[in-house]
N, C-alpha and C positions, 0 to 999 in steps of 0.2 A: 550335176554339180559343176559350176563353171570353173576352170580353172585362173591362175592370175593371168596365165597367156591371154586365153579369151577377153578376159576383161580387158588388158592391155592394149588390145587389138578395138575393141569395142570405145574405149576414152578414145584413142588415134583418129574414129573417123569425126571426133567433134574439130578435131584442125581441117581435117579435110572441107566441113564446112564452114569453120570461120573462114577458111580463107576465099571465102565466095565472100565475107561480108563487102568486101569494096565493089565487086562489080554489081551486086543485087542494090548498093545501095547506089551505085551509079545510076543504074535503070527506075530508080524511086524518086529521081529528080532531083535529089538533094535540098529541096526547097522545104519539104518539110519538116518544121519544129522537131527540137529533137525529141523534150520527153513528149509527144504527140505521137511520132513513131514507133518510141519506146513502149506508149502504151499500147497502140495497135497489137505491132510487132508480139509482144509478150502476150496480149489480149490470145494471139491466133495461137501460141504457144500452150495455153490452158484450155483455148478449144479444142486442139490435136489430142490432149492426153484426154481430155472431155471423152474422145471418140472413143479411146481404146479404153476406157471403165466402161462405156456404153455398148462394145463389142465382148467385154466380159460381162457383161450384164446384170454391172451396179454404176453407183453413181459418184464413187470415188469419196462421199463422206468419211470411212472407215481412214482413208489416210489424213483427215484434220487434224487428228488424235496422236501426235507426236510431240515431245517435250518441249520446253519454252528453250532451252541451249538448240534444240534440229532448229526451230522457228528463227531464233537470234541470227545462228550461222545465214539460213538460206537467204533470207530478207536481206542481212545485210550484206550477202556475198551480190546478190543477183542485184537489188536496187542501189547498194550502197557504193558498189562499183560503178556503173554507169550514171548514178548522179554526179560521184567524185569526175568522172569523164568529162563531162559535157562542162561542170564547173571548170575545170581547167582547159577547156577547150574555149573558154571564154575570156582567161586569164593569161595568156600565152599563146602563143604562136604552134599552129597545130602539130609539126613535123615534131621540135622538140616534145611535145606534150607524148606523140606516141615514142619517142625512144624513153622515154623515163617510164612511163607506163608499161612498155614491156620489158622493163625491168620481173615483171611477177613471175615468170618461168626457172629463173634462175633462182629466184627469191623458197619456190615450191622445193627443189631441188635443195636449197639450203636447209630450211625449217621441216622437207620430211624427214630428216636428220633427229629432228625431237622426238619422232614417234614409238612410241612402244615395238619394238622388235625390226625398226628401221636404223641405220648407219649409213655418215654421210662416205661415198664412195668416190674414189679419186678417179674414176673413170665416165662417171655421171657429170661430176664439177669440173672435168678439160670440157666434155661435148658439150654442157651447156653453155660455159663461157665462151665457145670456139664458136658453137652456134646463135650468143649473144653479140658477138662481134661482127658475123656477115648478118645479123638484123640491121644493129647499128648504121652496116656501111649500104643496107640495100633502103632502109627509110630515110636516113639520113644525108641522101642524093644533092637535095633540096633546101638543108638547114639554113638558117643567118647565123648559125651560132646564139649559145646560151648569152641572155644577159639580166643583169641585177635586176633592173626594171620589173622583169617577169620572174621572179622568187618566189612569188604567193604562186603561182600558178603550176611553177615546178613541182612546188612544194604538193600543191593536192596532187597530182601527176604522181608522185611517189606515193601517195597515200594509196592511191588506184592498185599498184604493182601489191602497198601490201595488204590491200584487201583481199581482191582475188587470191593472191596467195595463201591469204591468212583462210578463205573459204574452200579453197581444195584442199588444203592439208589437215583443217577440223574437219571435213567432211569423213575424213576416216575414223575419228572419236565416236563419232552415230553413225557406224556404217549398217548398224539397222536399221536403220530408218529406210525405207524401202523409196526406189527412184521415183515412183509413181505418188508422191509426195513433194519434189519439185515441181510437178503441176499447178498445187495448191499454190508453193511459192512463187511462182510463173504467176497465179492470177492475181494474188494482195500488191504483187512489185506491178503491175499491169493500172490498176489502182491508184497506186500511190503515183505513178508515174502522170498518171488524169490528171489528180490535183492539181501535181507541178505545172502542169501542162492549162488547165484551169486558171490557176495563179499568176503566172509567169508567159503566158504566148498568149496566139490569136491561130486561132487554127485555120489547117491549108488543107483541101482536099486532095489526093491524088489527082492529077490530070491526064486521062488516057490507060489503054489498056495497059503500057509497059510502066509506068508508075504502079499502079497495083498489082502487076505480076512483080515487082520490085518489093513493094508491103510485103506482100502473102511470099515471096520467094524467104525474104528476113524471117516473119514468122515462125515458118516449115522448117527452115534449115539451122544457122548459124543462130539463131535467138531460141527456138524449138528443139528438135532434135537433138543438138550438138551439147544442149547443158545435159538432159537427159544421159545422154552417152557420155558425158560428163562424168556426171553424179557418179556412176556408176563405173567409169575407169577409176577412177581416184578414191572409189571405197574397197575396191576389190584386185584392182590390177597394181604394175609397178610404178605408184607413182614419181618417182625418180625420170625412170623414163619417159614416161609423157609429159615432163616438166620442158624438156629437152624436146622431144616431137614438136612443141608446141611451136618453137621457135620457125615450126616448117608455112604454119600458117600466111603470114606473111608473103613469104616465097611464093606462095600459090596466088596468093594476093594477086601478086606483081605479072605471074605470068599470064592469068587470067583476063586482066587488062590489057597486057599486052596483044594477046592472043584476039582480043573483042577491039582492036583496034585503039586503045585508049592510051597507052605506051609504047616504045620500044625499046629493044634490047640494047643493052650496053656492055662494056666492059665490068663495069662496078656491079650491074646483076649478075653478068655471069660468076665475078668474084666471090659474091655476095652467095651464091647457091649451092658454091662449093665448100665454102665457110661450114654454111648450114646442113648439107647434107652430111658429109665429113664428119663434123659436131653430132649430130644423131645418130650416124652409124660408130661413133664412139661408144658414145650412152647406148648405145642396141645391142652392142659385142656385150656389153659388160651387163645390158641388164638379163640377158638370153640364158646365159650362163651362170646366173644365178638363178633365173626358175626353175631351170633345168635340173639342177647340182642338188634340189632340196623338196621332193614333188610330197614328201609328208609333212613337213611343215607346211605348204600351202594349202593342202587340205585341211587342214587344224585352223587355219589362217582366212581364209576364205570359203566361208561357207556359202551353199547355194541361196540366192535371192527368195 
């Protein structure tokens, strides 16, 4: 039986991989279309869980069979998110577009406050906002500043923060819904992404061996794995806390580029990482302490997968 620690621990390493998303998608060349990527990307996503039904030796049918609310959520968390993305990445200027979009961590933090046997905690909502604030000041290096002009594009830009939000925090309402069911979701948003991509571009092939180590790196990791380990922090672990972890992503982001030669360090990162860690080891005091304080309710609470 997993405990919430575990799970806790298990959502945490989906930041670890988002925050590779910039340098994986450095080495993919940036040239290619976005829903073109999207569909790879997520395509490689549903082959991976493909592998592991194939290694239990079925064929993953058994998880189609989940209610049209688990279908609603996932579709619209996994695809409806990264279409709102890329729309407003079209609509506005990119730096502002990601500081309102990660708006959603804080946003998680707010609204798992609604859930059955959840209370919003004053020590989760300092670390998140502490830890919103060195986001702010580490994306926002670069800004022109917000302006009227770009309103629509803000606008879907928040709508982004509250989908993803609004899809980690239902993700607890079906937390029977077993992870190996994001798969499924992984391949219709994989799909849907075609069309768009059909519809709307001209397709680009990867160029070179570090281009497709770039694809299949996205796939595996931060588009693959990480919703996976997802799914599964945010049904079972604290999600408060990983609302706040999340803000870490970034951070890795930045150093990881820097580290691959693609930036360097400054004042404003270094500010920027103290903000965040700081802010997380707030939210980690207080969520520690509460798993800790109550080990029969979280077995009543969390049952094994």
């Amino acid at each position: 039986m997993a405990s919430a620690n575990v799970a806790t621990w298990i959502g945490s390493v989906s930041v670890l991989l988002w925050g590779t998303l910039a340098l994986l998608t450095k080495l993919s060349g940036g040239d290619i279309p976005e829903f073109q990527l999207m569909a790879m990307t997520f395509g490689i996503a549903f082959v991976l869980m493909c592998v592991r039904w194939f290694r239990a030796g079925h064929t993953g049918v058994r998880y189609l069979r989940q209610s049209l609310l688990a279908w609603c959520i996932g579709i619209g968390g996994l695809f409806g998110y990264h279409f709102a993305y890329f729309k407003a990445m079209n609509l506005a200027p990119a730096v502002e577009v990601s500081l309102l979009a990660y708006l959603w961590p804080l946003l998680i933090v707010l609204l798992s406050s609604l859930l059955p046997g959840e209370a919003l905690r004053s020590k989760h909502l300092v670390g998140a906002i502490l830890a919103l604030g060195g986001c702010w000041l580490l994306i926002g290096r670069n800004a022109d500043g917000f302006a009227w002009q770009n309103l629509e594009g803000y606008l879907v830009a928040l709508s982004c923060a509250v989908i993803w939000s609004s899809y980690s925090v239902l993700s607890r309402l079906v937390r029977s819904v077993p992870t190996d069911a994001v798969g499924w979701f992984c391949g219709v948003t994989a799909i849907l992404a075609l069309g768009c991509h059909l519809m709307w571009e001209e397709t680009v092939w990867p160029n070179g061996w570090q281009q497709w180590l770039g694809v299949i790196g996205l796939g595996l990791g931060p588009v693959g794995i990480a919703f996976f380990t997802w799914d599964y922090g945010v049904k079972h672990g604290n999600i408060q806390l990983l609302g706040t972890l999340a803000y870490g992503a970034p951070l890795i982001s930045v150093i990881l580029l820097i580290l691959a030669g693609y930036g360097e360090a400054s004042v404003g990162v270094i500010g920027a990482s103290v903000m965040i860690v700081t802010g997380s080891l707030i939210a980690g005091r207080s969520g520690s302490s509460e798993l800790s304080s109550s080990p029969a309710r979280l077995q009543s609470e969390h049952p094994s997968p």
